[in-house]
C-alpha positions in Angstrom: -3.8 -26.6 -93.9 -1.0 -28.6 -95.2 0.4 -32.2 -93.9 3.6 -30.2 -92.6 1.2 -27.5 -90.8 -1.2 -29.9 -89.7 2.0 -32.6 -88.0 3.2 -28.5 -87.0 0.2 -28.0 -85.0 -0.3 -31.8 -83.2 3.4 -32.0 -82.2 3.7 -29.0 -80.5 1.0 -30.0 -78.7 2.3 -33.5 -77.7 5.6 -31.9 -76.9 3.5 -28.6 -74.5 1.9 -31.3 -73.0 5.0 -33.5 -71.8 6.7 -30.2 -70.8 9.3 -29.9 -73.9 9.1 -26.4 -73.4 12.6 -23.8 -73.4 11.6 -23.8 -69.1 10.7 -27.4 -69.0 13.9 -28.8 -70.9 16.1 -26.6 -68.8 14.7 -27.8 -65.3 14.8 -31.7 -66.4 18.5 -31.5 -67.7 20.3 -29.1 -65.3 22.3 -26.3 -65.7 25.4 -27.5 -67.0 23.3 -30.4 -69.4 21.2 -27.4 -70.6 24.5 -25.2 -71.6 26.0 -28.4 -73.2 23.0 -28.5 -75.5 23.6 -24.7 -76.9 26.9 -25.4 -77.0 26.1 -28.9 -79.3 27.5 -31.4 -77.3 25.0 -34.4 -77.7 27.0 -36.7 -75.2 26.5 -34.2 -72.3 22.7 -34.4 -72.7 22.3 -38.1 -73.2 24.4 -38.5 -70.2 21.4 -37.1 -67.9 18.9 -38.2 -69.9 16.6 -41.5 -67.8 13.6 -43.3 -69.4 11.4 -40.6 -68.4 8.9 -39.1 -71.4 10.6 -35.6 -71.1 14.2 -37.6 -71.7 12.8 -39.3 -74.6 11.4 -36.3 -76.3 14.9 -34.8 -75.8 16.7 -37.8 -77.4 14.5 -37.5 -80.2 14.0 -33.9 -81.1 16.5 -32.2 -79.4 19.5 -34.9 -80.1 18.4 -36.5 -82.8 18.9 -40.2 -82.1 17.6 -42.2 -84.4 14.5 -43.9 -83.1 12.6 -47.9 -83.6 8.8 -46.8 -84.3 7.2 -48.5 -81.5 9.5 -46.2 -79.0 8.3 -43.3 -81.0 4.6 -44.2 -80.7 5.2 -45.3 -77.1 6.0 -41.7 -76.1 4.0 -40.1 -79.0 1.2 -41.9 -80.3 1.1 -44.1 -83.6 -1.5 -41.6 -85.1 0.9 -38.9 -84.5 3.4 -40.5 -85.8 2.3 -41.6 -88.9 0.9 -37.8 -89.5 5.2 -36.7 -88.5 6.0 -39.4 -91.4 4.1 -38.2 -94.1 4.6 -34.8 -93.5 8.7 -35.2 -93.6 9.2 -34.3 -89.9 10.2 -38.0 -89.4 12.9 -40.0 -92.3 13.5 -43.6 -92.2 17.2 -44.5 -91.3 19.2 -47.2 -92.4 18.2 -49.2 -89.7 14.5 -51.1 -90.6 11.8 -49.1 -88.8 13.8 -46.7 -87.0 13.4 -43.3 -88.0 15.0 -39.9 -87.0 13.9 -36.3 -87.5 14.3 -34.7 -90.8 13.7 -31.0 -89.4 14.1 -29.1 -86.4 11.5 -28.8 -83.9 12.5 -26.0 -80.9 11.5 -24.8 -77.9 12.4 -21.4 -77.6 11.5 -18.4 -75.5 10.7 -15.3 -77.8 9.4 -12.0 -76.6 9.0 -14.0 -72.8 6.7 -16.5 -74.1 7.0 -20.0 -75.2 7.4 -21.1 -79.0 8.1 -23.9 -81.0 10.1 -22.9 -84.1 10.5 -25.4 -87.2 13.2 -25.2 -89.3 16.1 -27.2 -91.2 18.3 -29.2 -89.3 21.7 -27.5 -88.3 25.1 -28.9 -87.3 24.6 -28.7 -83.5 23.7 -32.1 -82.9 24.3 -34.3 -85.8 27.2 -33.9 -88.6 25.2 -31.6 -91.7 26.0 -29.7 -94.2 23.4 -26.8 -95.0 22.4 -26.7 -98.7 21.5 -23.6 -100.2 17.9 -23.6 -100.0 18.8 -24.2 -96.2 15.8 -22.3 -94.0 17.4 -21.5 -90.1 15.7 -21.6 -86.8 17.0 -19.1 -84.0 20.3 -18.3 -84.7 22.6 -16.0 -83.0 21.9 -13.5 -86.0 18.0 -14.2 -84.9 18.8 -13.7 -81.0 20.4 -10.4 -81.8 17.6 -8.8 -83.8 15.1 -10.3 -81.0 17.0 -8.7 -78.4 17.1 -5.1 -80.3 13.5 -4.9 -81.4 11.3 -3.3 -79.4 7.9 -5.4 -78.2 5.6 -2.5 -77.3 1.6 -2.5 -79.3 1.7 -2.1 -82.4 -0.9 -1.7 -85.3 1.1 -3.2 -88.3 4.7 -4.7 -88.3 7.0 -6.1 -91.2 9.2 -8.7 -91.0 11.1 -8.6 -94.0 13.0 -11.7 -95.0 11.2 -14.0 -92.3 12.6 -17.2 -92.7 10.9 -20.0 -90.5 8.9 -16.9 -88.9 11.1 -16.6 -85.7 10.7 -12.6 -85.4 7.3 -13.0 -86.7 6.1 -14.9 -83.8 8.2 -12.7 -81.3 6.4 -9.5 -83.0 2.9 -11.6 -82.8 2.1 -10.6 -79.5 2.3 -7.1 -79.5 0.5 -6.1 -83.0 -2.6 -6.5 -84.3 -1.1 -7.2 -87.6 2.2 -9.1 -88.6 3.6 -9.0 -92.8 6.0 -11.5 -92.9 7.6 -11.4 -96.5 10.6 -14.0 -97.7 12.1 -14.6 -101.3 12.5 -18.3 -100.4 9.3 -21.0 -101.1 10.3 -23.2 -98.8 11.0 -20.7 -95.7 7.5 -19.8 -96.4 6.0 -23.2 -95.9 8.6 -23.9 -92.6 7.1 -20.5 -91.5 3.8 -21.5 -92.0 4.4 -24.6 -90.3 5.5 -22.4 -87.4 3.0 -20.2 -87.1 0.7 -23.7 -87.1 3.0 -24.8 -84.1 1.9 -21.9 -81.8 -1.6 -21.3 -83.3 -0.6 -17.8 -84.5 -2.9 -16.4 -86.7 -2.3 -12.9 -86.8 0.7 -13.1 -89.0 0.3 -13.0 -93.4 2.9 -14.4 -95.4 3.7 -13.3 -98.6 6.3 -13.9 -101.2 8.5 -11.7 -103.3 12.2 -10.4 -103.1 12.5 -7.4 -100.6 10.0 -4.5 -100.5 7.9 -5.8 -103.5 5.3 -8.1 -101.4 4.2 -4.7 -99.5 4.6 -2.2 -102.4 2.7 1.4 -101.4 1.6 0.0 -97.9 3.4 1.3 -94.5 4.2 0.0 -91.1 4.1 1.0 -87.4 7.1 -0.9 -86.7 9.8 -3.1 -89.5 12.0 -5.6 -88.4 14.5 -6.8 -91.1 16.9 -9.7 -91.1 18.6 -9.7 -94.5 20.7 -11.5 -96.0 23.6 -9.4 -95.0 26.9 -11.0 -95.7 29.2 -8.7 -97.4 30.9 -10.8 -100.0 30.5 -11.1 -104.2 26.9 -10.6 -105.9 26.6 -14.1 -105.4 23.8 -16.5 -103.6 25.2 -20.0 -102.5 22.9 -19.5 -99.3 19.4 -17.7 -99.7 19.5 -17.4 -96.1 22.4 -15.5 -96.1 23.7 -14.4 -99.6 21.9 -11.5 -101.4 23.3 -11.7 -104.9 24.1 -7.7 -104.4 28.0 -6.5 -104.0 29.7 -6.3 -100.9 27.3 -4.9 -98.5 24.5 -3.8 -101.3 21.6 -6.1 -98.7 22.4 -3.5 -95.8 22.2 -0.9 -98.3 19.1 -1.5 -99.6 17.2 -2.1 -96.7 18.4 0.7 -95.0 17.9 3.1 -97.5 14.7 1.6 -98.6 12.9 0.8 -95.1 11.4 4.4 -94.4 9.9 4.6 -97.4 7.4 2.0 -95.9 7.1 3.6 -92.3 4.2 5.1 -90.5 4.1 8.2 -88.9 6.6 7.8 -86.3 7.4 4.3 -87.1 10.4 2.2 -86.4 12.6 0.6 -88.4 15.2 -2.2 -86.7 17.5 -3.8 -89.2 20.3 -6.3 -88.4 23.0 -4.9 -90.9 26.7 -5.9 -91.4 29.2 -3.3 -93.5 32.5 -2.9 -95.3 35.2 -0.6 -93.9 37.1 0.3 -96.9 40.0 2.4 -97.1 40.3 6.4 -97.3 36.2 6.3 -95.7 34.9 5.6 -92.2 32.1 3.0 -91.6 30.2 6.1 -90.1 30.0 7.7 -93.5 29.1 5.1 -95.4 26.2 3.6 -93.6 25.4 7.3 -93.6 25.5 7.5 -97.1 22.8 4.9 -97.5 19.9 6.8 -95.6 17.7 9.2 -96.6 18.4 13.1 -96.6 15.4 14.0 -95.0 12.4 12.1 -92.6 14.7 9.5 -90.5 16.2 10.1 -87.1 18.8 7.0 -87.5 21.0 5.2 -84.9 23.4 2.9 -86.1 25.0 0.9 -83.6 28.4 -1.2 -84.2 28.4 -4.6 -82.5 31.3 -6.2 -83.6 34.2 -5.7 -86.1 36.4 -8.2 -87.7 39.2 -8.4 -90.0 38.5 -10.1 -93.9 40.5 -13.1 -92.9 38.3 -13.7 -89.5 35.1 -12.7 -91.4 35.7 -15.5 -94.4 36.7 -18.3 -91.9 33.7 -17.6 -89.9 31.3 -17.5 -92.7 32.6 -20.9 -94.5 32.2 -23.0 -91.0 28.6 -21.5 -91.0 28.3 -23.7 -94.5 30.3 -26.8 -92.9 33.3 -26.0 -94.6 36.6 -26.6 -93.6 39.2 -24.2 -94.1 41.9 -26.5 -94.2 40.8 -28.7 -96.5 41.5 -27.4 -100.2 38.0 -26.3 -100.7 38.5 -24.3 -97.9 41.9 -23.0 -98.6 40.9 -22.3 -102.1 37.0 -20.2 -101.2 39.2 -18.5 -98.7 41.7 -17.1 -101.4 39.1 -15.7 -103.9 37.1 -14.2 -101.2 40.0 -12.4 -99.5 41.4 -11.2 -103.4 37.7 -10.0 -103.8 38.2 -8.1 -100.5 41.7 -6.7 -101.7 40.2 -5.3 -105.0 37.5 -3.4 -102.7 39.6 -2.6 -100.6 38.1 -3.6 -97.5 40.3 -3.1 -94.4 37.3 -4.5 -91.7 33.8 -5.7 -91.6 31.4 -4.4 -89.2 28.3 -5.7 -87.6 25.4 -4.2 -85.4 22.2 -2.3 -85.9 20.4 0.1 -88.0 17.3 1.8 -86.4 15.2 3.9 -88.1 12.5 6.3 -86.6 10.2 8.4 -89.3 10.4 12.0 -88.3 8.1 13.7 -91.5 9.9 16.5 -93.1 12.5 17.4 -91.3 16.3 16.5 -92.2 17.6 13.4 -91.1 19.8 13.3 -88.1 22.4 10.2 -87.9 24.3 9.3 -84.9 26.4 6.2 -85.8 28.9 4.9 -82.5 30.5 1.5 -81.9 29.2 -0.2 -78.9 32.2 -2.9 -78.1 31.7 -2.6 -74.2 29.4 -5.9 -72.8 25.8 -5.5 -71.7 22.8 -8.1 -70.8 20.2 -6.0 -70.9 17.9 -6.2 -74.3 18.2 -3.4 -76.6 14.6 -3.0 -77.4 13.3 -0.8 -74.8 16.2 1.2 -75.1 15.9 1.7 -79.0 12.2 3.2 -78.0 13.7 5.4 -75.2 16.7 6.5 -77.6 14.2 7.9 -80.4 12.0 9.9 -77.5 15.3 11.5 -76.4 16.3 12.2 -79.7 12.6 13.8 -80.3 13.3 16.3 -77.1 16.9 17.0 -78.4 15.4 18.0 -82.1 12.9 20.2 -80.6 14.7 21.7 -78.1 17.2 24.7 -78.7 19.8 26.1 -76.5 17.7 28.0 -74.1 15.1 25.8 -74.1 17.7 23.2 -72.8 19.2 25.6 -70.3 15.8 26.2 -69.0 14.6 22.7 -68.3 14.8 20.6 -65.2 16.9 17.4 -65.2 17.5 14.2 -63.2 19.9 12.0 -63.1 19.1 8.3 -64.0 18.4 5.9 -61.6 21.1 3.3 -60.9 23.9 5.2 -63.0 27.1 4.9 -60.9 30.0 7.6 -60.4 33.2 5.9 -60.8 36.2 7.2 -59.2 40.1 5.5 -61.0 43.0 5.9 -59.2 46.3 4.6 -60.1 49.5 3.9 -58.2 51.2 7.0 -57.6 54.4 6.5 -59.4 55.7 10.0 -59.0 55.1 9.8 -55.2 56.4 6.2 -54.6 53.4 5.7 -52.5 50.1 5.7 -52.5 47.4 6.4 -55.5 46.9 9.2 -58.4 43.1 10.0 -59.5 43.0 9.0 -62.8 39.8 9.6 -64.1 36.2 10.0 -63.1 33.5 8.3 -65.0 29.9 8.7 -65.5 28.2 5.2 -66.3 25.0 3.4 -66.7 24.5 0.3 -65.3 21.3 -0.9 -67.0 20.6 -1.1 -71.2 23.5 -0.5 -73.1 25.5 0.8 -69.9 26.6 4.2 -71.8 29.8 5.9 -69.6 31.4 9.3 -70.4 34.7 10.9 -68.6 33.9 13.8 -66.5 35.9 16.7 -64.7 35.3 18.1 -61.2 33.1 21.1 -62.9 30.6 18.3 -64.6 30.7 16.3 -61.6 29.2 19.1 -59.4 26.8 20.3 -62.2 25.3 16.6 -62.3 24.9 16.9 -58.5 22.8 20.0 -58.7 20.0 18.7 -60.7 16.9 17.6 -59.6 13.5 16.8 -61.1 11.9 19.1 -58.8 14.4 21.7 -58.4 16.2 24.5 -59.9 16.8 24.5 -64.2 19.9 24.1 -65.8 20.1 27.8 -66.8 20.3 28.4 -62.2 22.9 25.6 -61.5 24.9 27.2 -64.1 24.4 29.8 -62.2 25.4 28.8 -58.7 28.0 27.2 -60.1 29.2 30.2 -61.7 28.8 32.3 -58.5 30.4 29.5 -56.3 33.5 29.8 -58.6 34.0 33.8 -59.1 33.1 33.0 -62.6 32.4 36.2 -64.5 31.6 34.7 -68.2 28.5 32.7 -67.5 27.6 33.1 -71.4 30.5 30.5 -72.2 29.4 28.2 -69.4 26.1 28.1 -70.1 27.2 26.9 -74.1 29.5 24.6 -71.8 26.7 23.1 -70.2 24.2 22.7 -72.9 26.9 20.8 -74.8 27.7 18.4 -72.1 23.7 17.9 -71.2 22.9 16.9 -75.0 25.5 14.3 -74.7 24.2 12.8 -71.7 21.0 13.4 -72.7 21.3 11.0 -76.3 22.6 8.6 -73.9 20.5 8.2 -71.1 22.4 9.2 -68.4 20.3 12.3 -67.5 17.2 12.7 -68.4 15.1 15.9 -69.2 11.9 15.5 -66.3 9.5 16.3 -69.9 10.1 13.0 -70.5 10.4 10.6 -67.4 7.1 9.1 -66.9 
């Protein structure tokens, strides 16, 4: 064990013990302290802070205020401290024997259980400028994939392009096995001084670009966090640059990840991708997956114009875009843009299910609306919906039972009647989920009263058809039983009913 793993490991335990946890940070500063400190503002916190222990702590790892050693071994101890010096946590200052921390130690809440992640300092707190061997902790890149990934038992789980390990440990309690690969040396040794923090020792790191560290080996579940920023075939940030063109680090992971998945396994990649003109986003994420053996869901998060995406991108790197720096990076990454002829840069999701030899099925959709809930269980639920949709044909829809999902609302617009002068207009009538990604579809009168006839334990689809056929002096059943089955598969990829094969 190294000097940095071994300082990993006794500092995490000093800080358990005092109650530096995500929980225990939270309750000691307060609500509006606590969402000062994600937001960076040091002054908030250190307003709250007393002399207490837990305030110290905060002051020292969480703000960053440089430190006099006793006060340090007062609230540590001088063994521990000597061990946080040696290993780097802790730099001397300007001032003579005051010190302040050299990397980030967090307490964090991954997968609903408490973590310490080490990684390089950021800009939150203090002013820094990332260089580019720069390793990050739990970012909002990080906090995205966490939320997406599903957490269910697993046998073996990839998590390509690690960093400091933050997926890893968030996958370490629900496999038996983790692979956590990284191109970078030194995100390898912050990851192993992670996995030292929280005594994880399911999780083998290996190092090598991409795929290469697992070459011929395969995985019930791969979660990926490239280095996704579309821009030139360029790497100023390891962490963030892939040296491939425009969105080549999307590509490649997307097209390469089922090539390493187990029967049935699950691939969750946090992609970002070039809309260029004369060809929709849909087709060319498309274009990157496999022909045959995926069922894939691509999911867009966010879009943002080039001028939006480059501002956003040089802050990350502490740059201002005012300055000339700025001003000039901006121009040649906008011209590079222009010759490409990208229009818009999307962000979301790519996940991947193996599905053997049959041909691949993509359904690609923008998800702008806001949700809360975490994506993960509803990435698992997605692929077993898509699995009863694949093997189900027309009649074999029409003759299964359905229910509608708990806790989706009916939702019923009207307008002010302008034609009238008075009163209200229906507008329109919506269908909607109000848990996971809160899916809503537009419905008529005729969908509205086939959605009311179904029932787990009652008739198939194939007889409310027919009722409703009956009820209306409807002689062509044929065409709305094709109706019906067309409406049902929509609902049916989204979650808003549910075939009663498949409810537990």
């Amino acid at each position: 064990m190294s000097a940095l793993e071994q300082a990993a490991r006794e500092l995490a335990s000093a800080l358990h013990s005092a109650g530096c946890t995500a929980d225990g940070v939270a309750r000691h500063l307060g609500p509006a302290a606590t969402a000062a400190l994600y937001r960076g503002e040091p002054g908030v916190v250190l307003a709250v802070c007393d002399d207490s222990a837990l305030s110290r702590l905060i002051r020292i790892f969480l703000v960053r205020e440089p430190t006099p050693r006793p006060a340090l071994e007062d609230v540590l101890s001088p063994a521990l401290v000597q061990l946080l010096i040696d290993a780097g946590v802790l730099s001397p200052t300007a001032s003579p024997a005051t010190f302040s921390v050299a990397l980030d130690v967090r307490p964090h809440v991954l997968a609903g259980r408490d973590f310490f992640v080490i990684s390089d300092l950021d800009a939150s707190m203090t002013d820094y400028v990332p260089g580019p061997d720069h390793v990050l902790g739990v970012g909002a890149a990080s906090l995205s994939l966490l939320q997406a990934t599903p957490t269910s038992p697993a046998e073996r789980v990839l998590d390509l392009g690690t960093g400091s390990g933050v997926q890893a440990l968030a996958q370490s309690g629900c496999a038996q096995q983790v692979v956590a690969t990284d191109v970078h040396p030194r995100a390898l040794d912050l990851a192993r001084a992670t996995l030292a923090a929280n005594s994880v020792e399911n999780v083998e790191l290996r190092e090598g670009p991409w795929f290469a560290p697992v070459a011929g080996e395969r995985f019930d579940r791969i979660v990926a966090n490239p280095p996704f920023v579309v821009g030139p075939a360029e790497v100023g940030h390891v962490y963030r640059d892939s040296g491939l063109e425009l969105d080549g680090a999307s590509e490649l992971v997307a097209s390469q990840a089922a090539d390493y998945l187990s029967e049935g396994g699950t691939a969750c990649i946090l992609g970002a991708w070039a809309h260029t003109r004369g060809q929709s986003w849909r087709q060319r994420v498309a274009s990157w997956l496999p022909a045959q053996g995926v069922s894939a869901w691509v999911l867009q998060r966010d879009v943002v114009d080039p001028g939006q995406y480059v501002s956003t991108w040089l802050r990350d790197e502490s740059i201002d875009v005012r300055s000339a720096e700025g001003i000039a990076r901006t121009q040649r990454w906008l011209e590079y843009f222009r010759a490409h002829e990208v229009e818009q840069i999307g962000f979301g999701w790519i996940f991947l299910r193996e599905i053997g030899d049959h041909a691949s099925e993509i359904t690609a959709e923008a998800l702008s609306h806001p949700f809360d809930d975490p994506l993960g269980p509803e990435v698992e639920e997605y692929f077993t919906r898509a699995e009863w949709l694949r093997t189900s044909d027309a009649d074999a829809v029409l003759d299964a039972s359905y229910t509608v999902r708990p806790g989706v609302a009916l939702e019923e617009v009207s307008l002010a009647d302008t034609e009238a002068g008075m009163g209200f207009a229906p507008e329109v009538t919506r269908i909607t989920r109000t848990d996971g990604p809160r899916f809503s579809h537009e419905i008529d009168a005729a969908v509205r009263s086939l959605l009311a006839g179904l029932h787990p334990q009652g008739l198939s689809l194939r007889d409310v058809v027919g009722l409703l056929a009956a009820s209306q002096s409807i002689g062509d059943v044929g065409e709305l039983e094709a109706s019906a089955v067309r409406i049902v598969v929509d609902l049916v990829r989204h979650g808003i009913v549910l075939p009663t094969d498949i409810v537990a």
